[in-house]
C-alpha positions in Angstrom: -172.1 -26.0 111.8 -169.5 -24.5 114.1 -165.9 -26.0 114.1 -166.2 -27.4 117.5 -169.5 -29.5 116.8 -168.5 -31.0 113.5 -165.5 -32.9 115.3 -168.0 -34.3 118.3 -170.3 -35.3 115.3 -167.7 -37.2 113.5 -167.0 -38.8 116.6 -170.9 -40.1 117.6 -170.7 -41.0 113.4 -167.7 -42.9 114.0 -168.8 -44.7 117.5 -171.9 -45.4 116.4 -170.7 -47.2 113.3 -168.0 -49.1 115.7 -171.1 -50.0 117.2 -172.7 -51.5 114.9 -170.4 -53.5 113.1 -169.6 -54.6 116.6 -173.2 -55.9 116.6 -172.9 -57.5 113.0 -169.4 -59.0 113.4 -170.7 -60.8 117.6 -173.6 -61.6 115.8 -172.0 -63.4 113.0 -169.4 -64.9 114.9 -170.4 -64.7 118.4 -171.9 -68.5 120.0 -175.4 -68.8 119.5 -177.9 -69.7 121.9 -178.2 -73.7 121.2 -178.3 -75.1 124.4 -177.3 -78.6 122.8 -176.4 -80.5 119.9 -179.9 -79.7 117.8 -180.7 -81.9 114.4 -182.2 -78.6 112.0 -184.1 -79.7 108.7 -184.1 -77.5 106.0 -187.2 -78.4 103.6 -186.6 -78.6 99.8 -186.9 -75.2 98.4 -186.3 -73.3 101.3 -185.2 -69.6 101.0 -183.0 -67.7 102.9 -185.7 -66.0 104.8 -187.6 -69.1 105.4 -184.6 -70.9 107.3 -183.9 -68.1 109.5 -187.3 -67.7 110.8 -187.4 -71.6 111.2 -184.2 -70.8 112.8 -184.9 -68.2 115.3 -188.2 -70.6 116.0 -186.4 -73.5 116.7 -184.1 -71.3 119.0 -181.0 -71.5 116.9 -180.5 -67.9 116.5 -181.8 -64.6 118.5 -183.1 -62.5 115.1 -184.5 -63.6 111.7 -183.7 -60.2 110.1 -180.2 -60.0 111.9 -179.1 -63.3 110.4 -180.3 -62.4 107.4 -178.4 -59.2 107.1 -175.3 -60.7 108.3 -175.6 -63.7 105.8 -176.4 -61.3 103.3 -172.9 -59.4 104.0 -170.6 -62.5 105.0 -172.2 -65.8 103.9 -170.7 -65.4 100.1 -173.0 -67.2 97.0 -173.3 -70.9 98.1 -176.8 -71.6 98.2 -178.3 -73.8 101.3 -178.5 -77.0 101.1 -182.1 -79.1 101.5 -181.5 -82.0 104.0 -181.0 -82.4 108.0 -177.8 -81.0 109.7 -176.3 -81.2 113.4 -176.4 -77.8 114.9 -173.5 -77.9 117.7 -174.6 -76.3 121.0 -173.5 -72.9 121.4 -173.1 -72.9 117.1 -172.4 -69.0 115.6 -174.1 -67.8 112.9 -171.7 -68.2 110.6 -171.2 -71.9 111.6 -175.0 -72.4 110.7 -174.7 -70.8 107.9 -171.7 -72.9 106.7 -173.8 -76.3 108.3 -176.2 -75.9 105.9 -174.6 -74.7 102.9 -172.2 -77.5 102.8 -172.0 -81.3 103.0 -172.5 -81.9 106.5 -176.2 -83.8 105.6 -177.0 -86.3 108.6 -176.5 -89.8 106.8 -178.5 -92.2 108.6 -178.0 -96.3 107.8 -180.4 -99.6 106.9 -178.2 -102.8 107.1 -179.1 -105.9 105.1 -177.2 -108.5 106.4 -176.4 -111.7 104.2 -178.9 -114.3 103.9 -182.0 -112.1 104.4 -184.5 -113.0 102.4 -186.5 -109.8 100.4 -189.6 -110.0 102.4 -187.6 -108.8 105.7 -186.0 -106.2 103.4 -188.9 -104.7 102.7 -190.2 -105.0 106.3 -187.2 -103.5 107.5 -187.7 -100.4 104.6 -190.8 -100.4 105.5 -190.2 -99.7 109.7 -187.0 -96.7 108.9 -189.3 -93.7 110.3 -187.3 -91.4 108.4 -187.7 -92.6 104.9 -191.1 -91.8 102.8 -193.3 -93.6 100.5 -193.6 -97.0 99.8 -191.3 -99.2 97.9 -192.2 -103.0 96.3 -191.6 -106.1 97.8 -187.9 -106.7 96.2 -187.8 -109.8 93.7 -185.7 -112.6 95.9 -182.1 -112.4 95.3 -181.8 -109.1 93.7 -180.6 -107.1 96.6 -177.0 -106.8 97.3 -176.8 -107.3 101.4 -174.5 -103.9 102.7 -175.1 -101.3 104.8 -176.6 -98.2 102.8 -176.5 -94.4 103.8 -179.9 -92.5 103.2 -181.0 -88.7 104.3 -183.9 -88.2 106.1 -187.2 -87.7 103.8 -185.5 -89.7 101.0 -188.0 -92.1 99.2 -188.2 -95.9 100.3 -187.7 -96.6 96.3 -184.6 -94.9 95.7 -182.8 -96.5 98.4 -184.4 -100.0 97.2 -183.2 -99.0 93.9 -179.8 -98.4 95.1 -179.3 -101.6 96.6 -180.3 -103.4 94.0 -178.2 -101.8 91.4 -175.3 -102.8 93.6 -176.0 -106.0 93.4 -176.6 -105.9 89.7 -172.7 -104.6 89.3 -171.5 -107.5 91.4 -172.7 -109.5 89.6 -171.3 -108.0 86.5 -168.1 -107.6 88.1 -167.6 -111.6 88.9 -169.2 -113.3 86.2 -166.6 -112.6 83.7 -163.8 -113.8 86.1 -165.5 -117.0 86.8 -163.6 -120.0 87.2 -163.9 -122.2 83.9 -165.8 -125.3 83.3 -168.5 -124.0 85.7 -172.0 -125.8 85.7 -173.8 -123.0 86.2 -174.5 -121.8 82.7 -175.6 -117.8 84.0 -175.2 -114.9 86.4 -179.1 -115.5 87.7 -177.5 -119.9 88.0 -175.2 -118.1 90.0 -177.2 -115.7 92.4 -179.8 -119.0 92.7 -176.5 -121.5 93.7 -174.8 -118.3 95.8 -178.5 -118.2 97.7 -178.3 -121.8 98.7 -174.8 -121.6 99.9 -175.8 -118.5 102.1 -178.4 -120.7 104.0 -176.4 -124.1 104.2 -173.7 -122.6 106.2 -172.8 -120.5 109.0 -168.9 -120.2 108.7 -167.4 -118.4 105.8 -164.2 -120.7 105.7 -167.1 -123.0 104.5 -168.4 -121.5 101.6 -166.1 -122.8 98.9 -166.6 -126.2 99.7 -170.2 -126.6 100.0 -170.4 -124.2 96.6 -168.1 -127.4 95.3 -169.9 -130.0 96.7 -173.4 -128.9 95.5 -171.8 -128.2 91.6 -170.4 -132.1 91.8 -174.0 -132.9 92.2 -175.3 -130.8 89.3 -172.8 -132.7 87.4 -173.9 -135.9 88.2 -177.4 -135.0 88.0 -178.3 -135.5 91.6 -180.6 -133.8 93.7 -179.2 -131.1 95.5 -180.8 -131.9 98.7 -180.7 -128.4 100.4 -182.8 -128.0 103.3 -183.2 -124.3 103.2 -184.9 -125.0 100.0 -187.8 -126.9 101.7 -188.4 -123.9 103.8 -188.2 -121.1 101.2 -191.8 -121.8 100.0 -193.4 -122.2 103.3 -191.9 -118.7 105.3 -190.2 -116.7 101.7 -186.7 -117.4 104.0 -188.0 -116.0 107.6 -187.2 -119.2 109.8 -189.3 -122.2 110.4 -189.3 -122.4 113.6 -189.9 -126.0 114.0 -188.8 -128.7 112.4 -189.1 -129.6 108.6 -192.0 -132.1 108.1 -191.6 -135.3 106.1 -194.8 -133.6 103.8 -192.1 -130.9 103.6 -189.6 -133.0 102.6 -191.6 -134.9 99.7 -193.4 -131.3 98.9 -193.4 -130.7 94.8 -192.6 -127.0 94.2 -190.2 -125.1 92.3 -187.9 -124.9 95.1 -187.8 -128.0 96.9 -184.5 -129.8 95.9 -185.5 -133.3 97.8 -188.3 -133.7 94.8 -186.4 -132.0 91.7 -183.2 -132.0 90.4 -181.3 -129.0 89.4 -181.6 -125.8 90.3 -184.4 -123.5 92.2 -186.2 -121.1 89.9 -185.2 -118.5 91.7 -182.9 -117.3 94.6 -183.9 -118.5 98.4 -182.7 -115.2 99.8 -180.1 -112.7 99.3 -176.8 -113.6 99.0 -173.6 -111.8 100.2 -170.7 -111.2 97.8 -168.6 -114.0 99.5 -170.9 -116.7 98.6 -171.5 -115.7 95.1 -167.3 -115.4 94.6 -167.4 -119.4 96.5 -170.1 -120.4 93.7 -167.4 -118.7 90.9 -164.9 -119.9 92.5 -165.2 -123.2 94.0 -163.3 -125.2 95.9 -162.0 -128.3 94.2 -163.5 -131.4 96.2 -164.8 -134.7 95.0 -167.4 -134.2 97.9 -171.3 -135.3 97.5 -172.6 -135.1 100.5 -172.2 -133.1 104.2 -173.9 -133.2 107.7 -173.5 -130.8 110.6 -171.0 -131.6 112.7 -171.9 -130.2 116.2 -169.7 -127.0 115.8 -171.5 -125.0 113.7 -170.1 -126.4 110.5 -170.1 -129.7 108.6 -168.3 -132.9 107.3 -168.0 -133.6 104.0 -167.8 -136.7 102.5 -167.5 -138.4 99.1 -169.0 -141.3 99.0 -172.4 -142.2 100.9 -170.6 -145.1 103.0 -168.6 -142.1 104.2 -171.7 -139.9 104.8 -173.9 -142.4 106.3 -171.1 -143.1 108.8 -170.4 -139.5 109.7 -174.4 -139.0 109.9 -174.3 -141.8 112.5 -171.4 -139.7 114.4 -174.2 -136.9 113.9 -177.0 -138.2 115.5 -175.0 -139.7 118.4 -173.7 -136.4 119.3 -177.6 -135.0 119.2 -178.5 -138.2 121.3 -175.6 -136.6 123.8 -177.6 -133.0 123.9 -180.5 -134.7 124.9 -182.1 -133.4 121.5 -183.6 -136.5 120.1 
């Protein structure tokens, strides 16, 4: 090789490899060819290879083979990450690669709201597209009503699960710091009580009270008298939708409070953390008895002089609505 060609050789050596790592580095850092925000799943067990032909299908990237390289070369040891990302538009291949190697999992959300009974908990499980399997109808009462994060392709069952092992540490977070002389004798006396005051009321200044004013009546012995507990056996907590029947009223079940006395045998929905604090924690009332009292709440009263006169305020104000 003569002097003068070994220095124009060097040179083509030395743009050529400008070149290329000109290639490498815009293709690494350079914006991709997302035309908009794109969620990208990565199945379990995916490899490398795998997700950047899914990629380069799903028009996230130009090459399989040069993403591959350049995540070989600048993408370090963190392995990728099963689960559904965002893919910003216009996202480099280094910001896909960091996407999906790190925490950045789409978290989607179910709600349970308080008071819903388990049967709408598992129809509403049931109807999240983006969950799999099936998952048992929940026993009543054992779900803790919150909103709960999930990823996509997660089973029905674990999220079922999860909910109701929050509701079983609630439960072992109040109990011990129960009020004393309580006459509820157990956590599940408790969740059955909490259930009831879910249903009764609408307003949560309410809560204590009526917890207080249905434990005066298990200390007397008296019936409890909850409506919602007629209605529990007939829809499992989804409204009536009509009013209750006097058959209802006078049905015997283990449920209906207008025929037993004492407690349900089990929860009439799910209760909320508030009302099972209010059933720990109850106000301190010599009430026995309530009625609504045209605002969404009630009147309380302690003796049934008092009630029957506040009923008669009751029914005059439904007489007023045109409703009877």
């Amino acid at each position: 090789m003569t002097p003068r060609v070994r220095p124009r050789l060097l040179a083509l050596v030395a743009i050529a490899a400008l070149l290329v790592a000109g290639w490498v580095l815009v293709g690494w850092y350079g914006g991709g060819p997302l035309k908009r925000d794109t969620a990208f799943i990565v199945p379990d067990g995916s490899s490398l290879g795998t997700v950047a032909t899914k990629l380069a299908r799903e028009r996230a990237i130009d090459s399989p083979q040069g993403f591959r390289l350049r995540a070989r070369l600048f993408g370090g040891g963190a392995p990728i990450r099963a689960g559904e990302f965002l893919l910003p538009k216009g996202a480099s291949e280094a910001r896909i690669l960091h996407i999906i190697q790190g925490e950045e999992v789409i978290r989607r959300f179910v709600t349970v709201p308080e008071g819903m009974p388990s049967i709408v908990v598992y129809e509403r499980l049931a109807a999240q597209p983006y969950l799999t399997g099936p998952a048992p109808l929940p026993s009543e009462g054992s779900v803790l009503p919150d909103t709960y994060d999930f990823e996509r392709g997660e089973p029905r069952q674990a999220v079922l699960l999860r909910m109701e092992a929050a509701m079983q540490r609630t439960l072992n977070q109040l109990w011990p710091k129960r009020a004393p002389n309580l006459p509820i004798r157990t956590p599940q006396e408790a969740l059955v009580l909490a259930s009831i005051v879910e249903k009764e009321t609408g307003k949560p200044s309410e809560r204590k009270m009526v917890a207080g004013l249905y434990e005066n009546r298990l200390r007397h012995g008296m019936m409890l008298q909850a409506d919602p507990t007629i209605i529990y056996p007939i829809t499992r907590g989804k409204p009536l939708g009509r009013r209750i029947r006097q058959s209802e009223i006078a049905a015997t079940n283990d449920w209906n409070t207008y025929s037993m006395v004492g407690l349900p045998k089990s929860p009439i929905t799910n209760p909320g953390r508030a009302s099972i604090e209010a059933v720990l924690h109850p106000a301190q009332t010599d009430a026995l008895y309530m009625v609504a009292d045209g605002t969404g709440g009630h009147v309380f009263a302690s003796t049934l002089e008092q009630h029957n006169a506040n009923v008669a305020r009751w029914f005059a104000i439904r007489r007023a609505r045109g409703e009877i």
